[in-house]
N, C-alpha and C positions, 0 to 999 in steps of 0.2 A: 670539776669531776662530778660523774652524774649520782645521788643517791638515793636510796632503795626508797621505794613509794610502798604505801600500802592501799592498793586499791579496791573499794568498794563499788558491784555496780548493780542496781537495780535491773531484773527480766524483760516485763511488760513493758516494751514504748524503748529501754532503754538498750536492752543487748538482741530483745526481739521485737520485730517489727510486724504489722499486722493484724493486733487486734487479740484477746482473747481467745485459745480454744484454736489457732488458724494461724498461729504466727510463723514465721521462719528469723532464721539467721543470716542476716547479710553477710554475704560474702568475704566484703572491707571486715566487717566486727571480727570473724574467723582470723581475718591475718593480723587484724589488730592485738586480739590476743595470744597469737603464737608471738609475734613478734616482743611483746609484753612481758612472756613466758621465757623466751629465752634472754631479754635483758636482764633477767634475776628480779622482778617486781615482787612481792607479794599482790596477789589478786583473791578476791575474798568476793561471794552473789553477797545481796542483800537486799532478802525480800518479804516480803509481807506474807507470804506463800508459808503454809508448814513445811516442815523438814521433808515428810517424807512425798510431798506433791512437786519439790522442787529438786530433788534429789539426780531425777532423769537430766533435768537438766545443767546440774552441776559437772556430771557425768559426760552429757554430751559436749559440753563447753571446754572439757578439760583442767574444772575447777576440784579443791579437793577442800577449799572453807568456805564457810557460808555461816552469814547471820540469816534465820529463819525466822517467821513465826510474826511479825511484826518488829524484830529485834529481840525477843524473849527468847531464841532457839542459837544454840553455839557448835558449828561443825568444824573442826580442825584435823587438817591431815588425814579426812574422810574417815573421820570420828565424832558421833554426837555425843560433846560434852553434856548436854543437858537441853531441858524446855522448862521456862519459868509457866504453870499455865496462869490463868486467869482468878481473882478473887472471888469463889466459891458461894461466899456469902452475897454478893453482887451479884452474879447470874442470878442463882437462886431467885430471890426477890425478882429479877426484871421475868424469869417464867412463870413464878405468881402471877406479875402483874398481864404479861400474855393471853394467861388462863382466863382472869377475870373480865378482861378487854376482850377475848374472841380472837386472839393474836396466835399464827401455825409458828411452830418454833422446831429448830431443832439445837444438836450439839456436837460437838469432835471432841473426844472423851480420850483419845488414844491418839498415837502418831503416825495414821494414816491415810488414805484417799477417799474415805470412808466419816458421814454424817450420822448421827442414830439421830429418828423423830418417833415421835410414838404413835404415830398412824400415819395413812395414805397419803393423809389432806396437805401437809407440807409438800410434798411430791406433785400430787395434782397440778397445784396450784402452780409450783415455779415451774415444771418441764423443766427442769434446771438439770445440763449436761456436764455443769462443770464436776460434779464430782458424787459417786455415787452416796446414794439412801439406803438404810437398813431399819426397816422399822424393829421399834425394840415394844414392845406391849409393854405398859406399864412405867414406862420412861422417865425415870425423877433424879435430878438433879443432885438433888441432897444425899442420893446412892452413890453418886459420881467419887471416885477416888479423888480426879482432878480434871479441872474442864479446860481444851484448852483454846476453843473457840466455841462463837454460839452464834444461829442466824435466827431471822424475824423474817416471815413472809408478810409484805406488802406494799404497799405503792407510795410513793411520796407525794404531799408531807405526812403518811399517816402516823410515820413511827415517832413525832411531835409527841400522840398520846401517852406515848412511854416514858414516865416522868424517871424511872431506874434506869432509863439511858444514859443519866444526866452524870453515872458514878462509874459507868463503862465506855472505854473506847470504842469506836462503831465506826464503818464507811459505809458507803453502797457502790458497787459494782455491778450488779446486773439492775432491772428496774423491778424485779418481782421481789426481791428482799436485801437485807441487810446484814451486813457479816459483824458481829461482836467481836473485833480479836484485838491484841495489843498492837498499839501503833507509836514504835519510837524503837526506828532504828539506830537511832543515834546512840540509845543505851549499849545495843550489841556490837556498837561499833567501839565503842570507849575498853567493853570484855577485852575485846580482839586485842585491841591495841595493847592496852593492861597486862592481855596474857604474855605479850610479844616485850613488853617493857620499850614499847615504841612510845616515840613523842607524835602528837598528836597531829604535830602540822606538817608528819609526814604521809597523812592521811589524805587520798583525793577520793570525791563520791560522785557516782554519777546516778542520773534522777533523770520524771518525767511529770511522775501526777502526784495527786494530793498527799499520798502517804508519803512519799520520798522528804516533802516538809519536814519529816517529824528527822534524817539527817541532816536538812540543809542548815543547821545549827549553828550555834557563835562557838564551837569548840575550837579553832582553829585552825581546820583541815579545810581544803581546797573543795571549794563545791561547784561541780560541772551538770549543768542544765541540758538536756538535749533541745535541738531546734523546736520539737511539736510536743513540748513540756507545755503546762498551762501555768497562765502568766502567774500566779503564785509561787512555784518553783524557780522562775525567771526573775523575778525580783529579787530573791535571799540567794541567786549563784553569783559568783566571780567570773564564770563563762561562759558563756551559751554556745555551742555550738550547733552542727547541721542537725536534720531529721535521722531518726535511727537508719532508715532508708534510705537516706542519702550519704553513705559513709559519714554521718555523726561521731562515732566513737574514733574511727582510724584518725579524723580531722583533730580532735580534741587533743588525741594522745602526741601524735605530730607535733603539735602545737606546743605542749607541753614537753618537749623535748625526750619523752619517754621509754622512745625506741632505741636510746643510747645505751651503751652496756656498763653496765655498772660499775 
């Protein structure tokens, strides 16, 4: 008898294909998740993305929960429980040490599509479309209510110099800077499950790149790799399947007998 899964799936690489800023929806992934949907699954995004820049596409998907933010963000039944942000006193310090390095910085203060820097030069420098700039005059941290991401413009290895890295999560996704945000989705997946009073290893995730690590976890939920995952993700999965482009998810779900009704 088939039973109810609770699925998690990462955006980028994983339900979209394409690239950054350019991607689309595969067709397969579309039926993949109707077909999902009307099995009675739970389906749940889960992505590194804040709430409100991933929102569109929860919407588009026909999703109504979503872990945000790194895992720090909880949307249920197309309601933001909450966003844990970032340790205050850690930012802090690492835009000190920005200031005294020559490092352009900015922050996401609020939850939305929107960065405040405190001058041009941030801007200048990255031509960065993924999400607009508002400079704020005066721009200090320590006014911040709550931060709940922070970025660093420059080139790699230079953010090396930034020894206040070393007490914050960071990645990099474009090559002009580096995003400060929480990475461990597995925390907002454990909320999910908790909320739902599900067991855990009725949990399956699907993943591509580096952040997705922080679910592919020893919790005991089922972890699926896409085909053009990097081999990091591919080692700690149970299955790999095709490229998001090449019906990866319909393949995977298939596979796991998913399409059956509950």
């Amino acid at each position: 008898m088939p039973k109810k899964k609770y699925l998690f799936f990462d955006i980028d690489g994983t339900l979209v294909a394409g690239g950054y800023g350019k991607g689309f929806i595969p067709d397969s992934t579309k039926e993949a998740l109707e077909k999902l949907r009307a099995a009675g699954h739970f389906m749940c995004i889960a992505t590194g993305r804040s709430q409100a820049m991933a929102v569109d596409y929860m919407h588009e998907l026909g999703f109504a929960n979503m872990v945000s933010d790194g895992g720090y963000g909880i949307t249920i039944d197309g309601k933001l429980l909450g966003i844990t942000p970032l340790v205050k006193e850690d930012v802090v310090a690492l835009i000190d040490e920005c200031e005294e390095k020559g490092f352009l910085w900015g922050l996401q203060t609020e939850n939305s599509a929107t960065r405040f820097v405190p001058d041009r030069r941030f801007i200048d420098f990255t031509n960065d479309v993924y999400m607009h700039a508002e400079v704020v005059e005066g721009l200090d941290p320590r006014k911040c209510d709550r931060i709940y991401k922070a970025y660093v413009a420059c080139y790699a290895p230079d953010e090396q110099r930034l020894t206040s890295l070393k007490k914050l999560p960071w990645c990099r996704f474009h090559k002009e800077y580096i995003f400060i945000e929480p990475a461990d989705k597995a925390f907002g997946i454990r909320q999910v499950m908790d909320h739902f009073h599900a067991a855990y290893e009725d949990a399956i995730v699907f993943g591509d790149a580096m952040n997705d690590i922080s679910m592919f976890t020893d919790d005991g939920w089922t972890k699926v790799a896409m085909g053009n995952a990097v081999p990091e993700v591919k080692e700690r999965a149970d299955m790999i399947t095709d490229d998001v482009d090449k019906d990866g998810i319909y393949h995977a779900c298939e596979k796991l007998g998913l399409f059956l009704k509950i």
